[in-house]
FIKE-118088 format. One record per residue (C-alpha): residue number from 1; residue in one letter; y, z, x. Coordinates in steps of 0.2 Angstrom, whole numbers, plus 5000, padded with zeros to 4 digits. Last residue first. Layout:
 num residuo   yy   zz   xx
 NUM       a    Y    Z    X
...
end
This chain:
 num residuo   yy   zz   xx
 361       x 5386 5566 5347
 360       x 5396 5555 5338
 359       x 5411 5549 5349
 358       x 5419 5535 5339
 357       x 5424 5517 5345
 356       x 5439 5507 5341
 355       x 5454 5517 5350
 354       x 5452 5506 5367
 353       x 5441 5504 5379
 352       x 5439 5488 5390
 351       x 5425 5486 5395
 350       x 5422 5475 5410
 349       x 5414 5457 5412
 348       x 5405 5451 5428
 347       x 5412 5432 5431
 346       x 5398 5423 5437
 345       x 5403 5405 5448
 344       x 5392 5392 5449
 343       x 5386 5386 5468
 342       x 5399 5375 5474
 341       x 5401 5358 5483
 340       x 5414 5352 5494
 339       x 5418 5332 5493
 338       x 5435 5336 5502
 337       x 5448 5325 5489
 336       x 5437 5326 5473
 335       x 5428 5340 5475
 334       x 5440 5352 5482
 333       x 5450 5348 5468
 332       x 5435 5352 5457
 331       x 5436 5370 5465
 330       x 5453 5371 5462
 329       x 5454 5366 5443
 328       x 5439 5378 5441
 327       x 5448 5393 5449
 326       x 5465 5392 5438
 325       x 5456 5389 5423
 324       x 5446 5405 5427
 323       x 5459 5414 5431
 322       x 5468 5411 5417
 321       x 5453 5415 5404
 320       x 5445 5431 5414
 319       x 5436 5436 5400
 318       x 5436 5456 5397
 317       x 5425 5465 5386
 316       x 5433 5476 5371
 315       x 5436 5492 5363
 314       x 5449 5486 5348
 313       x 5465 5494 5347
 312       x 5470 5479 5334
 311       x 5484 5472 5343
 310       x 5475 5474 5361
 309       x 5461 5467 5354
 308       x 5471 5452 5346
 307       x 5478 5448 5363
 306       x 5461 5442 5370
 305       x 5451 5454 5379
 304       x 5434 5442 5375
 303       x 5422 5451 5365
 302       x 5422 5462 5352
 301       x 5418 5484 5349
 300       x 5418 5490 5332
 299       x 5415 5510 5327
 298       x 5413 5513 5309
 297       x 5416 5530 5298
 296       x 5427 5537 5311
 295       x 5432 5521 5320
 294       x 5440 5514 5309
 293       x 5438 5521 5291
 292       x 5429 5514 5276
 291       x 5434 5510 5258
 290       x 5424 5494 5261
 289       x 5440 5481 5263
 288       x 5441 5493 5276
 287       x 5424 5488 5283
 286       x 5426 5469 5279
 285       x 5444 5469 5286
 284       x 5436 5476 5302
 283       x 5424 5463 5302
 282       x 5438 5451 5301
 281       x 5445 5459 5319
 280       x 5429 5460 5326
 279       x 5427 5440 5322
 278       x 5440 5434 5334
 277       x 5439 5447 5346
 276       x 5421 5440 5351
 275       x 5401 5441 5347
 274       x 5404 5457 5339
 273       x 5397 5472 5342
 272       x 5395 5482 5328
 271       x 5394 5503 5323
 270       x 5388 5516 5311
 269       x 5377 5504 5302
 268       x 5372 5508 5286
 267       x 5359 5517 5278
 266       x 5361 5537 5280
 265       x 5380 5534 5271
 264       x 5371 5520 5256
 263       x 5374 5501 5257
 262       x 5390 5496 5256
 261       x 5392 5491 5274
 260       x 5378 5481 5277
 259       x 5382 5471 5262
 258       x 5398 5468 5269
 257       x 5394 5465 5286
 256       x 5384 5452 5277
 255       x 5398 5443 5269
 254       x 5410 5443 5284
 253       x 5397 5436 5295
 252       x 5393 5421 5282
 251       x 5412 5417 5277
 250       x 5424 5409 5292
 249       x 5408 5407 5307
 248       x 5396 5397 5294
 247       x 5399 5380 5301
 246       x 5399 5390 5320
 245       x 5381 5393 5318
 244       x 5377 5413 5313
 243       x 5366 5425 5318
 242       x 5366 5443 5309
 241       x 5356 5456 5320
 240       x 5356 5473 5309
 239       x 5342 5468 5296
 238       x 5329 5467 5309
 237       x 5333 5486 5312
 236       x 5333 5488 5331
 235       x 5322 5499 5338
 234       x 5328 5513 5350
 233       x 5318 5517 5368
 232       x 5337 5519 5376
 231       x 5332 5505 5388
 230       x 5325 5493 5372
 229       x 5340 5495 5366
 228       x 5350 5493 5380
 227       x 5340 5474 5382
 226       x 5343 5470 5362
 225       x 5362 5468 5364
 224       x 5361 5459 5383
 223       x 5349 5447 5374
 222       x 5363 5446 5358
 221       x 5376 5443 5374
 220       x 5365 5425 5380
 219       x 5362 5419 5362
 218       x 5379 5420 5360
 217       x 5387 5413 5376
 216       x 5372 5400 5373
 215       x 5377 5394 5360
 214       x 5373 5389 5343
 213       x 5367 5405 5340
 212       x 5383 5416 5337
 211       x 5381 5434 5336
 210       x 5384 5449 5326
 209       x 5375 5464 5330
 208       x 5372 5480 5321
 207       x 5373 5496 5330
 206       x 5363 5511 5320
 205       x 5360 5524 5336
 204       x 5377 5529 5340
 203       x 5380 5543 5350
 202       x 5391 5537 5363
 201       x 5378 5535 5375
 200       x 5372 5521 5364
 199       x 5388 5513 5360
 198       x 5396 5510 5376
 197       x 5375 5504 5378
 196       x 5380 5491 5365
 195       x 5393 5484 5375
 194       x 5387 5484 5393
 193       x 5372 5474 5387
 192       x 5381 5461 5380
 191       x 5394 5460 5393
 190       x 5379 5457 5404
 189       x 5371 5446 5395
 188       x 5387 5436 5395
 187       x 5389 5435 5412
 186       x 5404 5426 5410
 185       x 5405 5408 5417
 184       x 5411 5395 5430
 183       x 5398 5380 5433
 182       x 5395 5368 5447
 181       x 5384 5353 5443
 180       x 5364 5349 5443
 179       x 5364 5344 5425
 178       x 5348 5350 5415
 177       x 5353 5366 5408
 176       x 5368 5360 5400
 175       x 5382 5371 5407
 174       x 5392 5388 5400
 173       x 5410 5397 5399
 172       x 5416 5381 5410
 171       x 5407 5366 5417
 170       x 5411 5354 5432
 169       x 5415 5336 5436
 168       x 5415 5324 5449
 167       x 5416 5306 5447
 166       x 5404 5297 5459
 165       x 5401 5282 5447
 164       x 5383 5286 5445
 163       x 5388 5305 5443
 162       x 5400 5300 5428
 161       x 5385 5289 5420
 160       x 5374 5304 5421
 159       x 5384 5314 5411
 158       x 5390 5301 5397
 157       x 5368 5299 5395
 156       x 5368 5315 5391
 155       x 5377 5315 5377
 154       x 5362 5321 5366
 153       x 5364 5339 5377
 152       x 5354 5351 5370
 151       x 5358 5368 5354
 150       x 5361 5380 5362
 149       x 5376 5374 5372
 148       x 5385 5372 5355
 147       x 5397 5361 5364
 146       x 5400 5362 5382
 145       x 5418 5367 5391
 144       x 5421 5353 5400
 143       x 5431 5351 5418
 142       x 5431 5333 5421
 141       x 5436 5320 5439
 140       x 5447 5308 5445
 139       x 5448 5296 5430
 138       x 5453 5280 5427
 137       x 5451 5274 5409
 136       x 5438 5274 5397
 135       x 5427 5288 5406
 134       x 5440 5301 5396
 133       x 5441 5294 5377
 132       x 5420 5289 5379
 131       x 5419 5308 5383
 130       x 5431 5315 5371
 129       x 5421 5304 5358
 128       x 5407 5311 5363
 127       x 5412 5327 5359
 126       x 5417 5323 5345
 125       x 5399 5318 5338
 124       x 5393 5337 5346
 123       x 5405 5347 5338
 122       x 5413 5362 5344
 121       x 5431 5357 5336
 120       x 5428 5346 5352
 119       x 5445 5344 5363
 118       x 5452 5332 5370
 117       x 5468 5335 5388
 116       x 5473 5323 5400
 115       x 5480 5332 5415
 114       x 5489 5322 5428
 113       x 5487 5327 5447
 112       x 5499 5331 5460
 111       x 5493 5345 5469
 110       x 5505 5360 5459
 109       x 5502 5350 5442
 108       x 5481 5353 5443
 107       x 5485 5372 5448
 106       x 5499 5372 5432
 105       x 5486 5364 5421
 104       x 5470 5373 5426
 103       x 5476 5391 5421
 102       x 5488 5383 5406
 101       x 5469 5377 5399
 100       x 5462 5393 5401
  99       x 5477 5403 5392
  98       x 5479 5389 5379
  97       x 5458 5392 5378
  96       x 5460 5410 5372
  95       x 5458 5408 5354
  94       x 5468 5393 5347
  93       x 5477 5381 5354
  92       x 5463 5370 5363
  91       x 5448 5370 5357
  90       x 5429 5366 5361
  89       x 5436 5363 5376
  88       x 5438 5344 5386
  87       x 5448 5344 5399
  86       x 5453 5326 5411
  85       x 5459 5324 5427
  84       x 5471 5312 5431
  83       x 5476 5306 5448
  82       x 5488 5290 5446
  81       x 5485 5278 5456
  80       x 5492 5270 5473
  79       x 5499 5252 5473
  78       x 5516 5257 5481
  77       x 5514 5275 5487
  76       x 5515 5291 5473
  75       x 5526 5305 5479
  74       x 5534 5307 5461
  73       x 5539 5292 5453
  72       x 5555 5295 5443
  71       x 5562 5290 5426
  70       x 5582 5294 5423
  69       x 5587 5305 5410
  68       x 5607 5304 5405
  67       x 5625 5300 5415
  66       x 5636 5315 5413
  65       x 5623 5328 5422
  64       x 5608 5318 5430
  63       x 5590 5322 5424
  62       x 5577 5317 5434
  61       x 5560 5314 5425
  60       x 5544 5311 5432
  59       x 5544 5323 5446
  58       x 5530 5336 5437
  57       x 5546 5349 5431
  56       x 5553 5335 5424
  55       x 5537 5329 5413
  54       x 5534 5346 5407
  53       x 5553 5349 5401
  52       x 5554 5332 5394
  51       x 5539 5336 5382
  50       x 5544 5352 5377
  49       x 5562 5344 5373
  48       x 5552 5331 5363
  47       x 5544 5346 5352
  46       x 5561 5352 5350
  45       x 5568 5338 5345
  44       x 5555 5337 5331
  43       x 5545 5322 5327
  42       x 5545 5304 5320
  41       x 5538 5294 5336
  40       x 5551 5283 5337
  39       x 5564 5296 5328
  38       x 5561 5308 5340
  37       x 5561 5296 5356
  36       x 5575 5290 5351
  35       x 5584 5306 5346
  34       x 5577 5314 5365
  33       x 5586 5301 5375
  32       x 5576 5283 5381
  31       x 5573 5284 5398
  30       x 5586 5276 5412
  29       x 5580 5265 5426
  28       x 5577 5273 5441
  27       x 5558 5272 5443
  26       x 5549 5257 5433
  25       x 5547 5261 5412
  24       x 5534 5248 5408
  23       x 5528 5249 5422
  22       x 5510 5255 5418
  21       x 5511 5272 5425
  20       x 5527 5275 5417
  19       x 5525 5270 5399
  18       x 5506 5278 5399
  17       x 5515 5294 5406
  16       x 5523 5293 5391
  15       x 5510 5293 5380
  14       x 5500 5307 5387
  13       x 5517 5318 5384
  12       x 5517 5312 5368
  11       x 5500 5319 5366
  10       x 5505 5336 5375
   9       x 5516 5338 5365
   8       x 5508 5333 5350
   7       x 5496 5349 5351
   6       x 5479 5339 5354
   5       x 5467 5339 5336
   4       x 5477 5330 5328
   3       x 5473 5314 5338
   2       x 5484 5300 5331
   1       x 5498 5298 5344
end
């Protein structure tokens, strides 16, 4: 129960399971009520209730009116093991990974399997740590979302010890280059592309760019970026393509948009693109924070369709998030029980227009 960076939920839930896969609580005998558990682990009722609920609806708990919670096995044979497949994202509650994560989690639930759940706070030594946390106990197979994919793999050698022991796995949003193994993606370059040429053939011809370069999402929809410029025959001002490493992500993007932003009428940019919802939104505080308007002064377009575009009227492209939680735990599934293989999987994204771009021409 010490890993803050799992919702304690789903780390109770994890510790649990451990009770009932390892005997310690057999089926039929009674479970401990909500207030012991509570005070055992010294949390809310309510965050034990969420746990109860998730365990009863997979068949590990019954609840009988009158006479209390009892444990349950659900379909497993004498001697048989658990199926657990482990996720490991660069987050977990924040952005739109819960909607990823909820995706994979009610497809892996419907065909029996456990979910174990780590994520990286997009940092390579954690991400080892998830791996060494995952291929430390039995395992039927990953989904992983790569940290700063940019930037190499130095945990390669994690990889390449789950293919010797035949555990399969598969990548989301983006793969190391160098592993031979299913992905499901965005075409980011696409999205990139699409976005910038919104702008173009809205009149718009001073477009900055913010993007993250640490990986290759970023890298990937800033090539998008430059490519409808270089269509509409239109050079980018060096000044305007601001790159950023996730460390600097909470100040460095919001400081030069506004230096960007404060310089004279004819000089600044009329428009960004954003690498995602997340930072449009605070580069719309920069402008305002400005004295400027939205979209009239400064036309913003992100990246992502996450509900913070639809609260901020903001022109976005889409990410299919559920969907592709849904389709990944599927397809490693099929892996796992029918040894299938797939190619990767390219998601094409579509604009969303909203209220955040202006018409100049």
């Amino acid at each position: 129960m010490s890993n803050r960076r799992i919702p304690k939920y789903l780390q109770l839930k994890d510790e649990l399971l451990s009770w009932l896969e390892s005997g310690k609580l057999e089926p039929g005998k009674q479970f401990p009520s909500e207030n012991e558990i509570s005070e055992q682990f010294n949390l809310s009722r309510q965050t034990v209730r969420q746990t109860f609920g998730e365990l009863e609806k997979e068949g590990w708990l019954e609840r009988i009116q009158g006479k209390g919670t009892f444990a349950r096995n659900p379909g497993r044979r004498e001697g048989e093991q658990v199926k657990t497949i482990g996720i490991i994202t660069t987050y977990i509650s924040d952005y739109i990974f819960p909607h990823i994560v909820r995706g994979a989690e009610a497809e892996l639930r419907n065909h029996g399997y456990r979910l174990l759940l780590s994520s990286t706070d997009n940092k390579k030594e954690k991400e080892m740590e998830s791996l060494q946390l995952m291929t430390s106990q039995p395992l039927s197979g990953l989904i992983i979302e790569p940290t700063k994919s940019a930037e190499g793999n130095p945990n390669l050698s994690y990889f390449l010890d789950l293919q010797q022991k035949n555990i399969p796995y598969l990548m989301i949003n983006e793969k190391y280059r160098e592993l031979e193994c299913p992905s499901l993606r965005v075409n980011d370059e696409a999205g990139g592309h699409k976005a910038a040429l919104h702008l173009l053939e809205n009149g718009h011809t001073r477009i900055a760019g913010f993007f993250k370069r640490d990986d290759l999402q970023g890298v990937n929809r800033l090539k998008g970026f430059l490519s409808a410029h270089r269509e509409y025959g239109i050079t980018v001002s060096p000044q305007w393509v601001v790159t950023y490493t996730t460390e600097q992500k909470q100040d460095f993007p919001f400081q030069k948009a506004v230096e960007l932003l404060q310089s004279g009428e004819q000089d600044r940019p009329t428009a960004m693109v954003c690498y995602n919802d997340e930072l449009a939104v605070s580069l719309m505080e920069a402008a305002v924070s400005c004295g400027l308007r939205i979209p009239e002064d400064v036309s913003f377009i992100g990246f992502d369709d996450s509900s913070l575009s639809s609260g901020t009227r903001l022109t976005t492209l889409t990410h299919p998030k559920t969907a592709m939680g849904e389709l990944a735990a599927r397809q490693l599934i099929a892996m796992i029980e029918h040894g299938s293989s797939f190619e990767d999987t390219v998601f094409d994204p579509e604009l969303v227009i909203r209220q955040s771009v202006y018409k100049r021409n």
